[in-house]
C-alpha positions in Angstrom: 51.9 -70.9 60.9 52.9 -74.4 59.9 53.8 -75.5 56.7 50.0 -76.9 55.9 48.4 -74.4 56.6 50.4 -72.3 54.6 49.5 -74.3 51.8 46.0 -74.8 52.8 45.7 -70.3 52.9 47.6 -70.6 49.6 44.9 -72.3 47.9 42.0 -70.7 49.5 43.2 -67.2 48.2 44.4 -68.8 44.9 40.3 -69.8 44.7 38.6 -66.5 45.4 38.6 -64.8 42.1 37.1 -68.5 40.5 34.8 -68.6 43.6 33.6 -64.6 42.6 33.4 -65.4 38.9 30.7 -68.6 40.1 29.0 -66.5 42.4 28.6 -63.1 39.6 27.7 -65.7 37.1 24.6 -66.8 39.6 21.7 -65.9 37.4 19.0 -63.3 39.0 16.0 -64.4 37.8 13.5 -61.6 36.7 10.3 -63.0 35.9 8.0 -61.3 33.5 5.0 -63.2 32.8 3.1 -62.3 29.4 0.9 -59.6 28.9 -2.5 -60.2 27.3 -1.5 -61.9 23.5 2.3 -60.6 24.6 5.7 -61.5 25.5 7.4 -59.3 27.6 11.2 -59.3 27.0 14.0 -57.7 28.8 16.1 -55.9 25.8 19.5 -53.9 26.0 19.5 -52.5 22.9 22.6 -50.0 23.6 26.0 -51.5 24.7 29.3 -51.0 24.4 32.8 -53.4 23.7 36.4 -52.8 22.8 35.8 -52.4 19.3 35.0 -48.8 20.0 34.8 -47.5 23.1 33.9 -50.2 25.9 35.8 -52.3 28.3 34.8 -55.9 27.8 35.1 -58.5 25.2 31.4 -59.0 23.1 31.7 -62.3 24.6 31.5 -61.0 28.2 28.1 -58.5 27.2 26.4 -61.8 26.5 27.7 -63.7 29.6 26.8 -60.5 31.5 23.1 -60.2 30.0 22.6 -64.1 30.8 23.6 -63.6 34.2 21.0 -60.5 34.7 18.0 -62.5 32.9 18.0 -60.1 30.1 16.1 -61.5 26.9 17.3 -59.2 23.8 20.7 -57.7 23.1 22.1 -55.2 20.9 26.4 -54.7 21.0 25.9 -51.3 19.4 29.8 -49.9 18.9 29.9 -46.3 17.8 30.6 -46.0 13.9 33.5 -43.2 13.8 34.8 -43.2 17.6 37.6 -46.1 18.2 40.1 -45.3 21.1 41.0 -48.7 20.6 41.6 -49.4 17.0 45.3 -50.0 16.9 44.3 -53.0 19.2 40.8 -54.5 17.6 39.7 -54.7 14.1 38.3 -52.1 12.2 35.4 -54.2 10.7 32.3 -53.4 13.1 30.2 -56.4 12.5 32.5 -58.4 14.9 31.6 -57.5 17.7 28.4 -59.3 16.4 29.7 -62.4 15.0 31.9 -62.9 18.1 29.0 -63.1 20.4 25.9 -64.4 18.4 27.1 -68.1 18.6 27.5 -67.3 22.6 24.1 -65.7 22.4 22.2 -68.0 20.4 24.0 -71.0 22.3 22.5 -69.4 25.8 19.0 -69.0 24.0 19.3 -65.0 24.0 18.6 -63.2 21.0 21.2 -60.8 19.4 20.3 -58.2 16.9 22.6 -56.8 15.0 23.5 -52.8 15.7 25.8 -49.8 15.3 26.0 -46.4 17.0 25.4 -43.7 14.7 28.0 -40.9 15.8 28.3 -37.8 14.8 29.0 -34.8 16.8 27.2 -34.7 19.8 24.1 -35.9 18.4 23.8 -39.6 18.6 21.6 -42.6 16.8 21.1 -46.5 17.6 20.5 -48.5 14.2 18.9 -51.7 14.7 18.9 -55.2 12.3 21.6 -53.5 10.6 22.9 -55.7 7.4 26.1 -53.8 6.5 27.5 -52.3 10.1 30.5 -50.6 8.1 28.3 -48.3 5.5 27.8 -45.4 8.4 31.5 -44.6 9.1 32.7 -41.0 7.6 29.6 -39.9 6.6 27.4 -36.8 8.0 24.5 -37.5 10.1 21.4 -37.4 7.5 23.4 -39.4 5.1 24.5 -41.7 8.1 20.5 -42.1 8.7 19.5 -42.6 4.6 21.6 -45.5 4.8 20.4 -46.8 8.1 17.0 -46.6 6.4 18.1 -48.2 3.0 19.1 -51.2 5.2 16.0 -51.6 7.1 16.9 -50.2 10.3 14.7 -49.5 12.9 16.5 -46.5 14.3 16.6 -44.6 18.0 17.8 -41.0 19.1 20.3 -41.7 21.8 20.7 -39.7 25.1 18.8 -36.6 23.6 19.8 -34.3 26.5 23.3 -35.9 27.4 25.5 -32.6 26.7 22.5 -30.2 28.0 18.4 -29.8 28.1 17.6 -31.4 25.1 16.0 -29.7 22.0 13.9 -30.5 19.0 17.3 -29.3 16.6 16.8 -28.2 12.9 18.8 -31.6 12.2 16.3 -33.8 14.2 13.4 -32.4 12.7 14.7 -33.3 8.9 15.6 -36.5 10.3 11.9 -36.9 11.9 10.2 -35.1 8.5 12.0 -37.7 6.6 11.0 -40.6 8.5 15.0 -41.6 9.6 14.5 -42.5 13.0 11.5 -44.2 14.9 12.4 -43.9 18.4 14.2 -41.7 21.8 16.0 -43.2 25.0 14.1 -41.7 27.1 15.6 -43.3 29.6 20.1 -43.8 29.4 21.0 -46.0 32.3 19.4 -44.0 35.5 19.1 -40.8 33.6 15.4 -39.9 32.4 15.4 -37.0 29.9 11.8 -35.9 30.7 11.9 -32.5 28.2 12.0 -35.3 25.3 8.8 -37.3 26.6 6.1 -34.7 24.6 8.1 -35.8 21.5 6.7 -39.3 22.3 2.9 -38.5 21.7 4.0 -35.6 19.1 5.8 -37.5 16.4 4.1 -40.9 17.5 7.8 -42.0 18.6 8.9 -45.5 20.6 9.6 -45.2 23.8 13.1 -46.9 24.5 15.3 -47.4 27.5 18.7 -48.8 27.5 21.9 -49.2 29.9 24.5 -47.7 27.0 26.9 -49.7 29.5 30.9 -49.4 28.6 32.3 -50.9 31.6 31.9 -54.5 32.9 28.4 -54.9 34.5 28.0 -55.9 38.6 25.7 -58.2 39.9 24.1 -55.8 42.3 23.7 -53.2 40.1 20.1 -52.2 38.2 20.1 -52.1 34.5 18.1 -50.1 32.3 16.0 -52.0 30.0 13.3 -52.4 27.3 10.5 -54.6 28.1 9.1 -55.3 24.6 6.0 -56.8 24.1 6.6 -59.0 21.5 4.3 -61.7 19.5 7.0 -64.2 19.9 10.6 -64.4 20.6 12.8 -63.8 17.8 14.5 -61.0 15.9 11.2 -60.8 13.2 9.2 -60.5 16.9 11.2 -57.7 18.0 11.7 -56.1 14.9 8.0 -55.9 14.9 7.3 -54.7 18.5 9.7 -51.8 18.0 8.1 -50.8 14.9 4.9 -50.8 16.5 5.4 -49.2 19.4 5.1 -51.9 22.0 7.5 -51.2 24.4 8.4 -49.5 27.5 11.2 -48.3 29.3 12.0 -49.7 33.1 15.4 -48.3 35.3 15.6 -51.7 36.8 14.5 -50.5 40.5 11.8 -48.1 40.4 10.9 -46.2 37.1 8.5 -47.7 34.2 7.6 -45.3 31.3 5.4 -46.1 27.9 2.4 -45.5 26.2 -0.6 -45.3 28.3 -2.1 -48.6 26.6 1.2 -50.7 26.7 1.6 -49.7 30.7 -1.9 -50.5 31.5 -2.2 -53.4 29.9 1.4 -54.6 32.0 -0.5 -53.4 35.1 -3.7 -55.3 34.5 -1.4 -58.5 34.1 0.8 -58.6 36.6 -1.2 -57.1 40.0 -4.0 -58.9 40.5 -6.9 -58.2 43.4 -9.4 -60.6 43.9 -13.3 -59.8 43.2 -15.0 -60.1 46.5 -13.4 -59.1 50.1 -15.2 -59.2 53.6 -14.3 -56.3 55.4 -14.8 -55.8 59.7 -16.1 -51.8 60.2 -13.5 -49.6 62.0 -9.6 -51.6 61.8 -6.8 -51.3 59.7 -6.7 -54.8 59.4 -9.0 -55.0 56.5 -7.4 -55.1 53.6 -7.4 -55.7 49.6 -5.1 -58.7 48.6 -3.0 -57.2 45.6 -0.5 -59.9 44.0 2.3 -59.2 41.6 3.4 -61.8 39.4 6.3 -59.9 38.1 9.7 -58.7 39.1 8.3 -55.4 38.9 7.3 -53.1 41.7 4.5 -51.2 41.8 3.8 -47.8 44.2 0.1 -47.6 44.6 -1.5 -44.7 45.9 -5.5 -44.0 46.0 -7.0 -40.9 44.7 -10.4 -41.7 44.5 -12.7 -43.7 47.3 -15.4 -43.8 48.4 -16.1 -41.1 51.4 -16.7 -43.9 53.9 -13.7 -45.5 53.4 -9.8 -44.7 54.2 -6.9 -46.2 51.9 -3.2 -46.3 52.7 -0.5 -45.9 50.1 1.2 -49.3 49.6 4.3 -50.7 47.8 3.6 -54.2 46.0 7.1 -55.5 45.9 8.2 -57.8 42.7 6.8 -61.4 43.2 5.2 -61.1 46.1 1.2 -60.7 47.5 1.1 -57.4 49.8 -2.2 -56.3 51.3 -3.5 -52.5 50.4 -5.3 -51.6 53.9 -8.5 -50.2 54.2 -10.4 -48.8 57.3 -14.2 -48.5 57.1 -16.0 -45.6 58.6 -19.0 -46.6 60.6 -21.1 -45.0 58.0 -20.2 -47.7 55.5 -22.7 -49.6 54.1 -24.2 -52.7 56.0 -25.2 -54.6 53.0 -22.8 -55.8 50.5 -21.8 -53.3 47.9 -19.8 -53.1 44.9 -17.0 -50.7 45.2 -14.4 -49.0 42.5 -11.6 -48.0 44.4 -8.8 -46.0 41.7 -5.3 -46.1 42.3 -2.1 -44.0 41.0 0.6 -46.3 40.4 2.6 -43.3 41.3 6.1 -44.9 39.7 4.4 -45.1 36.4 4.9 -42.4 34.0 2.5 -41.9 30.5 4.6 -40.9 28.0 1.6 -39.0 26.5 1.0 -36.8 29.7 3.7 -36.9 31.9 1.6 -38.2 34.9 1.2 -41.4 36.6 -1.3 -44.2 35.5 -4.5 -44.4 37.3 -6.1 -47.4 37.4 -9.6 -48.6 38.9 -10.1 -52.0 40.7 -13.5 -52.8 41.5 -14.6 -56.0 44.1 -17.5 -56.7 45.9 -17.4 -55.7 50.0 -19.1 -57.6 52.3 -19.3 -56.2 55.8 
């Protein structure tokens, strides 16, 4: 190889890693549209850095949840586990102040946090003011200060060392009000023995990555979509409080509250009110659109007998047509029909099951 083009396949390989870096830092837009008075925001309210037991800088969490189009962040350190203290500072809150300018500068909004850790048994405090009060102490005492400060407070990873269980400790900590929220959902694990707890002790739903090492491009992230009355810490603070929120894996799973999911639904797929139908061909078909980066797995379980219904997928951001095949006793004249549909990657957090919702149009043969 000549001297040039030695030079020349020195520089190309020099540029590779600067060429990945501008490539991961790409961002993936995720759209979600509002939801009736809402806005729906993409939180990570669990994550991890080298001030306790992560891999990356806080800065590179906030680059990282730029890139992936996320909305809301929480750095949320544990309070009494530090591998690497003899190499980071002791003082938890900076994490925080290292990557709010970062945050705020990228128009992300950063809330202040800390991982409550004691034992095996795990809490995420939220809007913390003093993130150095919860280190030493036992659990409840850990939770009474979270409280004094304002915190709105989650169980993390209920079942993460086995099936989880409603503990003496949690039910003090429930009784006394010290905690508002589960993860039901910890990256791609879903801990479906705590979802009655939802409906029982009128808990938030939350869903969070609890990510330590550095974050790919192609991989899904666990999130929050909080339906907030505007975007700002005082807006999430609310939501959370409230109860607005559900928990999405990124790819497939969404779980909430029956009214929070339905309400999503009703936004983002949309049918239009009158379809002309031809007797007897798959061809026919019900125009769904989905304005979101959502997908949604339909399946019907209620039709009317004259008519057949294929299960569909309505991929994120796209118009996909549910087919339908009239039988040739169907009605001649135009009718109005209610077709319902289990949006069978949907979980209720009340019952367990898939929402069901109705669409109604007009068919005119």
């Amino acid at each position: 190889m000549s001297p040039r083009r030695l030079v020349s396949a020195f520089l190309l390989l020099s540029l590779l890693p600067a060429l990945r870096a501008q490539q991961e830092m790409v961002r993936r837009h995720r759209p979600m549209p509002a939801a009736g008075p809402y806005l729906v925001l993409k939180a990570d309210l669990h994550m991890h850095t080298v001030f306790s037991d992560g891999q990356v800088w806080p800065i590179t969490r906030v680059m990282e949840a730029w890139r992936e189009d996320l909305d809301v962040i929480a750095i949320t350190d544990h309070d009494d586990y530090r591998p690497n203290e003899k190499d980071v500072s002791m003082d938890l809150s900076r994490p925080y102040e290292i990557a709010r300018p970062v945050a705020e500068g990228l128009g992300i909004v950063i809330i202040p946090g800390v991982e409550i850790t004691k034992g095996d048994i795990h809490f995420n405090a939220l809007f913390v003011r003093d993130h150095n009060a919860f280190r030493g102490k036992e659990l409840i005492s850990a939770l009474t200060e979270a409280k004094k400060q304002g915190a709105f407070t989650f169980w993390n990873h209920p079942g993460w060392k086995g099936r989880a269980e409603w503990w003496p400790v949690i039910a003090t900590a429930c009784s006394d009000r010290l905690f508002q929220g589960i993860e039901l959902l910890n990256g791609p694990v879903y801990y479906e023995e705590a979802r009655p707890w939802i409906g029982q002790y009128g808990l938030t739903v939350m869903g969070n990555s609890d990510i330590h090492n550095a974050s790919l491009p192609e991989d899904p992230r666990t999130v929050n979509l909080v339906l907030a009355r505007e975007r700002s810490v005082e807006g999430v603070r609310e939501a959370l409080h409230a109860g607005r929120t559900m928990a999405w894996d990124g790819a497939r799973r969404l779980i909430g509250r029956r009214e929070w999911l339905e309400l999503l639904a009703r936004s983002y797929l949309q049918a239009p009110g009158e379809v002309r139908f031809t007797p007897g061909f798959w061809y026919n078909g019900l125009p769904l659109g989905n304005r979101s980066a959502l997908s949604f797995e339909l399946r019907p379980v209620d039709a009317p007998a004259w008519m057949e219904v294929l299960p569909t997928v309505v991929p994120p951001r796209t118009t996909t047509v549910l087919q339908i095949r009239l039988r040739p006793d169907a009605p001649k004249q135009p009718s109005r029909v209610t077709l319902r549909l289990e949006l069978s990657n949907t979980t209720v957090a009340e019952t367990g099951a898939p929402l069901v919702l109705p669409f109604e149009f007009t068919l005119n043969p």
